[in-house]
N, C-alpha and C positions, 0 to 999 in steps of 0.2 A: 515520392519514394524513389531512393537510388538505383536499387534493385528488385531483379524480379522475386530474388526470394528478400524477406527487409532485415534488418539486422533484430529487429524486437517487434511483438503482435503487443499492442495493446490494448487491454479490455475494459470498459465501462458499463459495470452493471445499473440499470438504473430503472425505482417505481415513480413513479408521479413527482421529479425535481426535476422541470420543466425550469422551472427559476435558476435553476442553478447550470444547468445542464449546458447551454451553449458555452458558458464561459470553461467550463470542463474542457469540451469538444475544442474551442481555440486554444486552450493552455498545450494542448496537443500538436494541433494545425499549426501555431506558430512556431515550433520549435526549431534552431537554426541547422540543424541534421535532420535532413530528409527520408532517413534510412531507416524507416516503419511505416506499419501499418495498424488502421484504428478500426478495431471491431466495437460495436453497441449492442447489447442484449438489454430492451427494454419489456420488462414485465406485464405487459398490455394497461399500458398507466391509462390516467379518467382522465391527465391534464392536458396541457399543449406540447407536451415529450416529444411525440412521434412528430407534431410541426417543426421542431427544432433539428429533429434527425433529419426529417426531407429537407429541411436547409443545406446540407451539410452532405448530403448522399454519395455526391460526386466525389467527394474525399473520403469516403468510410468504406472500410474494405468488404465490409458486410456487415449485417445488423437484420434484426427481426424486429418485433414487437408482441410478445405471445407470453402467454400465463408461465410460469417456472417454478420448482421448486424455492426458492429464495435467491440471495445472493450469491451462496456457494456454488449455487446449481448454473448461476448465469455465468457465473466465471468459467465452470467447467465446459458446458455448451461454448461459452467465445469460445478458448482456448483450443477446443475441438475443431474450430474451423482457424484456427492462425496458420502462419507458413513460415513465421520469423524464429530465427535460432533459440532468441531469448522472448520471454514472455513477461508483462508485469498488469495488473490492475490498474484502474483508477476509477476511486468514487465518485459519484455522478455529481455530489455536494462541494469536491475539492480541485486543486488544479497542480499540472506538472510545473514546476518551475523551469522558467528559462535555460537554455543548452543543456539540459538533463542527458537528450540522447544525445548530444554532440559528447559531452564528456563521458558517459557510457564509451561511446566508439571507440574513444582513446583506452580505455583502459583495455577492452577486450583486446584492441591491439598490441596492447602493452603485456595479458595477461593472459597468452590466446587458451591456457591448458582450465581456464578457473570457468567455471557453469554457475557461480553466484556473488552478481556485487549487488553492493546496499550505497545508500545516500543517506542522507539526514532528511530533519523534518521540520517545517516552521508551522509551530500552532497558529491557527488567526483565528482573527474575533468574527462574526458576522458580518462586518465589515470588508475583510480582509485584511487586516492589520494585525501586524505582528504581537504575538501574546508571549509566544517563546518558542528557543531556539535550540534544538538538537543536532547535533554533528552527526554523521555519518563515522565509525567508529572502527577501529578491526575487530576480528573475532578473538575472545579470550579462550582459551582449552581449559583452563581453572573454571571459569566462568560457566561454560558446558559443562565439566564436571562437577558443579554446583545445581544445573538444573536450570541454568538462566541462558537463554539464547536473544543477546538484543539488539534487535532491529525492529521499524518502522515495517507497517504494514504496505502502501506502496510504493515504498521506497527501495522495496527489493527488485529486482533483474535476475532470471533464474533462467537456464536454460530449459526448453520441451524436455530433453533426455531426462532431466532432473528430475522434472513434474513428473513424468510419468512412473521413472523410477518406484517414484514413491506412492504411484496409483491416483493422482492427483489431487483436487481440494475435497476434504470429507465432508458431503452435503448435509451433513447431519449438522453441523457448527453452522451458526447465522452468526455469532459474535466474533469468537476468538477462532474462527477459523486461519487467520494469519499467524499466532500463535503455535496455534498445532501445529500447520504446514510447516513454520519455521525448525521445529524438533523432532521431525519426517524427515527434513532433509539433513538438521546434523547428528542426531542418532540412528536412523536407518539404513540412510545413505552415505555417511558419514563426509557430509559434503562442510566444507568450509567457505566463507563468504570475503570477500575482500570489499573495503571502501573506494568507490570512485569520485564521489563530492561531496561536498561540504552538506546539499540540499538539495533533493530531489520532487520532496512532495511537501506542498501545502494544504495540511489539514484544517478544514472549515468548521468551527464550533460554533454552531446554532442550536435553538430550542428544539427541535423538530431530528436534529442529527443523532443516529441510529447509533452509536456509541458514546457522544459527548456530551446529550441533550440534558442529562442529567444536571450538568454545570450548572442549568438555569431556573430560575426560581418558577419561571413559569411552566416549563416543561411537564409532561404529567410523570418524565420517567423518575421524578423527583418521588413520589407514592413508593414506597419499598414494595406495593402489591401490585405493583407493574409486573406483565408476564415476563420483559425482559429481563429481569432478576432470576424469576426462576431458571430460566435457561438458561443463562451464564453461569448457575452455579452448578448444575448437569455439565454441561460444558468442561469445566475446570475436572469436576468429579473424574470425567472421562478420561482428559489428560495427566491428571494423576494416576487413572488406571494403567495407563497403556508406558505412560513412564513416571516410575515409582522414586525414581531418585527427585523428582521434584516433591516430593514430601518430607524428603531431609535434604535440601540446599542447607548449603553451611553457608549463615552471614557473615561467615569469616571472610571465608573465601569470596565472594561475591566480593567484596569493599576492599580487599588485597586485590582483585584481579580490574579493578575500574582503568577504562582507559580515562585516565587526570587529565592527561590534556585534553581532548577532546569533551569533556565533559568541564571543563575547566572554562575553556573557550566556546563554549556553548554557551556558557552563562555570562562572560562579556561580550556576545554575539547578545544574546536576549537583552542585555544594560543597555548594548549600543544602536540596535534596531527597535526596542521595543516601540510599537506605536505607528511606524514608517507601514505602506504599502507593498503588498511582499510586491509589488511591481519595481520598486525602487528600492530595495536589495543590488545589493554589487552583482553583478555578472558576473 
């Protein structure tokens, strides 16, 4: 860490992905900007989790291991003890990609008045290989005024101020809590997001993955009588309650307000990576 206070707290909530979990914990540790700090809120897992975190102790700014309400709840608990200006997540299942906070630093320098950038996002297989590729995009005002706010769940960078602002992550969401937060901040807060890279975060789609697992034929969240269905659809229910203009998005507007390029070149980013190890992705 550069400083005593770090430029970004970053939080990793995690239950029993003990497998996945160090390689999370170095996507972090390697990063070529030293300017954060890494908080762990493990859920009191059955696995070898908490061996992984005492690996690693000396570099984690803090961490517990203790029952919580879910994930929303562990984010909030990190995020209660960070010290860094900007705050962001990461799943215990997935990794940051290379100079993430080094290209953050540039922008906030670049941007010093803005409290939210975004990155893009590269799907991977189990493996880790590249499945598909999202750019990191600007904010559209049509777009919002449609109901549609897009960005990547940790691919955002938000300031504390921000967070709090808007009373922070609603523990009642275990799914689409990134969702909501994101329409907290541009309808309540009326906060706007600027892009700083191309790709910030590597999401891991496996069987067993808490929102992707679906994809797989073996997975059980394949059963429509999975309880996470029901909750998702609660979920959605709610954010329609609390903002009603997502109930009449116009697909007009939405497909007029697309950023083309960035969507454009996501898709020959996907042609030309597909397959490669996001480790060998360009820097």
């Amino acid at each position: 860490m550069e400083n005593s206070v770090p430029l970004v707290s970053i939080v990793i909530a995690n239950y029993n992905y003990g497998r996945f979990l160090e390689e999370a914990i170095q996507s972090v540790l390697n990063q070529s900007c030293r300017d954060f700090e890494l908080i762990v809120c493990d859920a009191a897992s059955t696995d070898n989790s908490v061996d992984v975190v005492k690996r690693y102790a000396d570099k984690i700014s803090w961490w517990c291991s203790e029952k919580d309400g879910g994930q929303s709840a562990a984010f909030n608990k990190g995020f209660s003890h960070a010290r860094g200006k900007f705050l962001t997540w990461l799943n215990a299942d997935d990794v940051m990609l290379p100079r993430t906070i080094e290209r953050l630093k540039t922008a906030v320098n670049d941007h010093p008045a803005c409290e939210w950038f975004v990155g893009g996002c590269l799907w991977l297989s189990p493996e880790m290989r590249v499945i598909k590729c999202g750019r990191g995009r600007p904010m559209s005002i049509l777009r919002k005024w449609a109901g549609s706010v897009v960005t990547w769940g940790p691919s955002s960078f938000f300031t504390k101020r921000l967070l709090d602002s808007v009373g922070g992550v609603d523990e009642r969401f275990h799914y689409a809590m990134d969702g909501d937060l994101w329409r907290r901040f541009a309808y309540n807060a009326k906060a706007r997001f600027l892009p700083f890279c191309r790709y910030a975060w590597g999401l891991r789609m496996h069987p067993d993955a808490k929102m992707s697992g679906h994809n797989f034929k073996e997975s059980a969240q394949q059963d429509k009588s999975h309880p996470k269905w029901e909750q998702i659809r609660k979920e959605v229910a709610w954010m329609n309650e609390y903002y009603p203009i997502l109930k009449h998005g116009n697909l007009l507007v939405k497909l007029m307000s697309v950023s083309w390029y960035g969507s454009i070149m996501g898709r020959i980013d996907t042609l030309r990576y597909k397959g490669i190890h996001y480790s060998e992705m360009p820097k």
